[in-house]
C-alpha positions in Angstrom: 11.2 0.2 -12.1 9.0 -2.9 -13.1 5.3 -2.4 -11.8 5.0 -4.5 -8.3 1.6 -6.1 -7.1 0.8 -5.9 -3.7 -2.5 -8.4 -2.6 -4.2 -7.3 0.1 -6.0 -9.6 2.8 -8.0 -7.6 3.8 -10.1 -9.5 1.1 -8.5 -12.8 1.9 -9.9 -15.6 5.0 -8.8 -14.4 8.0 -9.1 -17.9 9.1 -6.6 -19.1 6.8 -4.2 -16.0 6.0 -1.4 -18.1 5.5 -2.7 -20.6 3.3 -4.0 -17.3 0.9 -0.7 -15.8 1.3 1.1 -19.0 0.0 -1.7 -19.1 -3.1 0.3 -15.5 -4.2 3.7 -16.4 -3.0 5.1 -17.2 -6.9 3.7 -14.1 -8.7 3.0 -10.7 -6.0 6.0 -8.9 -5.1 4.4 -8.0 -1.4 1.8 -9.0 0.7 -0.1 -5.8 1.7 -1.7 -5.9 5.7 -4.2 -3.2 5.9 -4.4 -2.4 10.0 -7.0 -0.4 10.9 -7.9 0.5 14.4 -11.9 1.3 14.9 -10.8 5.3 15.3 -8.8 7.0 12.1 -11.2 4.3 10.1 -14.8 3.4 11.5 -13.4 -0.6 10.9 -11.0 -2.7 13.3 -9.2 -5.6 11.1 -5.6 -7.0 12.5 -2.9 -6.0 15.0 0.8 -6.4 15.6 0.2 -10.0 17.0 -0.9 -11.1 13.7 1.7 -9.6 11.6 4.2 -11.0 13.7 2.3 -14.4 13.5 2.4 -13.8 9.4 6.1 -13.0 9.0 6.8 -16.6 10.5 4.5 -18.1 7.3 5.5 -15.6 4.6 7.3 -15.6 1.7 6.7 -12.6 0.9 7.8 -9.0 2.4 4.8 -7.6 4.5 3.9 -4.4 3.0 2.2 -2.7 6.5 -0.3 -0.1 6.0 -0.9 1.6 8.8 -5.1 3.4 9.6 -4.8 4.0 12.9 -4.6 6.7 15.2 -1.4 7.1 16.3 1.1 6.0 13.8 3.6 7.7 15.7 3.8 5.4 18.6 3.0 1.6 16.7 4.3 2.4 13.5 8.2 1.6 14.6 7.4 -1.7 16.6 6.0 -3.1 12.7 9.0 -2.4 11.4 10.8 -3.8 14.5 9.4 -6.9 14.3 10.2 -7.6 10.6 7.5 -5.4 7.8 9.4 -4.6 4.8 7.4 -1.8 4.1 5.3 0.6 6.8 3.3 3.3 5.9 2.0 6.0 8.0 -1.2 8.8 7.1 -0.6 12.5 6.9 -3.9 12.8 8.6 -2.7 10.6 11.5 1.1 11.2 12.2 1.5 14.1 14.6 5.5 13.8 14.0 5.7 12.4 10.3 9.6 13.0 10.1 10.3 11.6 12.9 8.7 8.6 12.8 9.8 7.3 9.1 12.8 8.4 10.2 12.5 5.5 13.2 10.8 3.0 10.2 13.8 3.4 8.4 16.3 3.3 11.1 14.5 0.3 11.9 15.2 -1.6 8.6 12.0 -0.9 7.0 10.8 0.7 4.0 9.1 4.0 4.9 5.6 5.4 2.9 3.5 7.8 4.0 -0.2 7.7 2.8 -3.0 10.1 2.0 -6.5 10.2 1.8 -8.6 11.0 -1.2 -9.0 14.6 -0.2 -5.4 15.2 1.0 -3.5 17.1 -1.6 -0.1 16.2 -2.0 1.8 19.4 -3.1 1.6 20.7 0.6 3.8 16.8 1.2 6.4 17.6 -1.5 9.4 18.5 1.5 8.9 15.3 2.9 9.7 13.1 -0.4 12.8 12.9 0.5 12.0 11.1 3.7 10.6 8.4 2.4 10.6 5.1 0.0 6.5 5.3 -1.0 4.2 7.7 -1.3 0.6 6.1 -1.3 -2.7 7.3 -2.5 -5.6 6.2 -1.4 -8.5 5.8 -4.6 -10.8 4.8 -2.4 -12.4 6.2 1.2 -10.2 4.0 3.5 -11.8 1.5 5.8 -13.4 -1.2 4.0 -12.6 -3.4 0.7 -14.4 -3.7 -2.3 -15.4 -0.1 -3.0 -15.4 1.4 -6.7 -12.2 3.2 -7.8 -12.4 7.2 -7.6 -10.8 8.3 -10.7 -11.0 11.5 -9.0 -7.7 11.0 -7.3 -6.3 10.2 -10.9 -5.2 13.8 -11.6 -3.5 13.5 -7.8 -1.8 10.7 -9.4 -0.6 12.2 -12.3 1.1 15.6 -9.7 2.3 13.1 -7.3 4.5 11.3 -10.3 5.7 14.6 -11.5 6.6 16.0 -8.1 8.9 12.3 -7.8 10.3 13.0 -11.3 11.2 16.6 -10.2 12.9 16.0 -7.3 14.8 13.0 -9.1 14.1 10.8 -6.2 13.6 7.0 -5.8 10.3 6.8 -4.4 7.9 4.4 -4.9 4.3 5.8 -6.4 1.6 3.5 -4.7 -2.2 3.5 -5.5 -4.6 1.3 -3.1 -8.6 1.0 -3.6 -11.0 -0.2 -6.4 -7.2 -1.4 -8.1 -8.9 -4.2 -10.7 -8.7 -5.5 -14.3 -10.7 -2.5 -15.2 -8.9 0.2 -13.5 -5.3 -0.8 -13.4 -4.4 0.6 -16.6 -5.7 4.0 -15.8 -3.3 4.1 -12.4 -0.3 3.2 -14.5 -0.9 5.5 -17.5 -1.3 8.0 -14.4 2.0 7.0 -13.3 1.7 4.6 -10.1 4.2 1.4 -9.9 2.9 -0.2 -6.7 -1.0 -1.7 -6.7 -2.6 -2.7 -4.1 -5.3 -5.4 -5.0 -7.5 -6.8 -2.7 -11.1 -8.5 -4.1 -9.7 -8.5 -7.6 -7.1 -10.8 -6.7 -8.5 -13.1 -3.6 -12.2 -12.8 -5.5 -10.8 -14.5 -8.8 -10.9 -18.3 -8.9 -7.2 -18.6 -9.4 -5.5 -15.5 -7.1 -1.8 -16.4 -8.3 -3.2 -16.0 -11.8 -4.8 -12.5 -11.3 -1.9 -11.1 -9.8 -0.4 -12.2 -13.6 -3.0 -10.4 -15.2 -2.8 -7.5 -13.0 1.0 -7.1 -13.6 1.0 -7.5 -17.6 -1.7 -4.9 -17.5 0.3 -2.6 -15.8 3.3 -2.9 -17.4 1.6 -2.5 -21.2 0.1 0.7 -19.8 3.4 2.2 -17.8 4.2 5.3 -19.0 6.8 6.3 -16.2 
C-alpha cells in the first residue's frame, strides 16, 4: 500500500479544530484524535463529545487513538458514533479480543497500540484481529517530544511478523514523526505516520503533509 499521513491535533488550535482540519483536508489521508484521559497518560486532551462534534466538520476519516484507561468500555461508542479507525493500548485493554472485535463489528477499523517498552512478539496471535498495529516512538502523553529510534528495531519485527503471517494490517508509527525522521520509520517498514508539530508547526500544514508523504514513499522499502 501507498504510505498514508495521519495529522494529529493534538498540535493543532483546539479553538479552531475544524478550520485546521480543513487546512489538511486535500493532502492527509486521516485526521488522527489523540484522547487521553489524565490516568493511562498523566495529560487530559478531548473526549467523545468532540469527536462527535468533528465528524460533523470533517472531511477526512477520524483516526481515534485511544490513552485512556479503559478502552474496553469507551472504545466501541467512538467507533459507534462514526471514527474510521480506533485504536486501543495493550497496557490498557483488560479484554483486547473482545473489544476490536466490537470496533470492527461496529464499522470501524480496529488498531491496537503499544508503548515504547512493550514488545510486540508476545502480540503476534492477535494480528489477525486487527487492521493497525501502532507503535508508539515516543512516551505517550504530550506532543513535540524527540523521536526514540530505539523503537526502530521494534519496527523493523513488527513488519516482519505482518509479512509472515501474510496479513493486511496496517504498520503505524506516532511520536517525534518529522522531515528528519520519517524516512528512518519507512525504511523500517511503517505505512501509517502520525504527524503532529511537524505538520500544524509548518507555515503551510497542507504542504508538509506533501513533503511528509514523498519522503516516505522514496524511502518505502515494504
Amino acid at each position: 500500500m501507498a504510505p498514508q499521513i495521519s495529522p494529529s491535533i493534538l498540535s493543532a488550535d483546539f479553538a479552531r479544530l475544524a478550520e485546521d482540519v480543513a487546512l489538511i483536508a486535500d493532502t492527509a489521508d486521516w485526521v488522527h484524535v489523540d484522547v487521553m484521559d489524565n490516568h493511562f497518560v498523566p495529560n487530559l486532551t478531548l473526549g467523545l463529545p468532540v469527536v462527535e462534534a468533528l465528524l460533523k466538520h470533517s472531511a477526512l476519516p477520524l483516526d481515534c487513538h485511544l490513552m485512556i484507561e479503559d478502552p474496553d468500555r469507551w472504545a466501541p461508542q467512538y467507533a459507534e458514533a462514526g471514527a474510521g479507525s480506533v485504536t486501543i493500548h495493550a497496557e490498557a485493554a483488560k479484554a483486547p479480543v473482545r473489544t476490536l472485535r466490537t470496533i470492527r463489528a461496529a464499522g470501524a477499523r480496529a488498531g491496537l497500540g503499544v508503548n515504547p517498552a512493550t514488545p510486540v512478539d508476545g502480540f503476534e496471535d492477535l494480528l489477525g484481529e486487527i487492521d493497525m498495529l501502532l507503535l508508539m516512538t515516543v512516551e505517550p502523553g504530550f506532543g513535540g517530544q524527540p523521536f526514540l529510534d530505539v523503537v526502530l528495531p521494534k519496527v523493523r519485527r513488527a513488519r516482519e511478523l505482518i509479512k509472515g503471517r501474510d496479513l493486511p494490517v496496517w504498520l503505524q508509527v506516532d511520536g517525534g514523526v518529522s522531515a528528519a525522521t520519517i524516512e528512518r520509520c519507512a525504511e523500517a517498514g511503517a505505512d501509517v505516520f502520525v504527524a503532529g508539530s511537524a505538520v500544524y508547526g509548518a507555515d503551510d500544514p497542507a504542504e508538509a503533509v506533501r513533503g511528509l508523504r514523498a519522503q516516505a514513499e522514496a524511502a518505502a522499502t515494504w
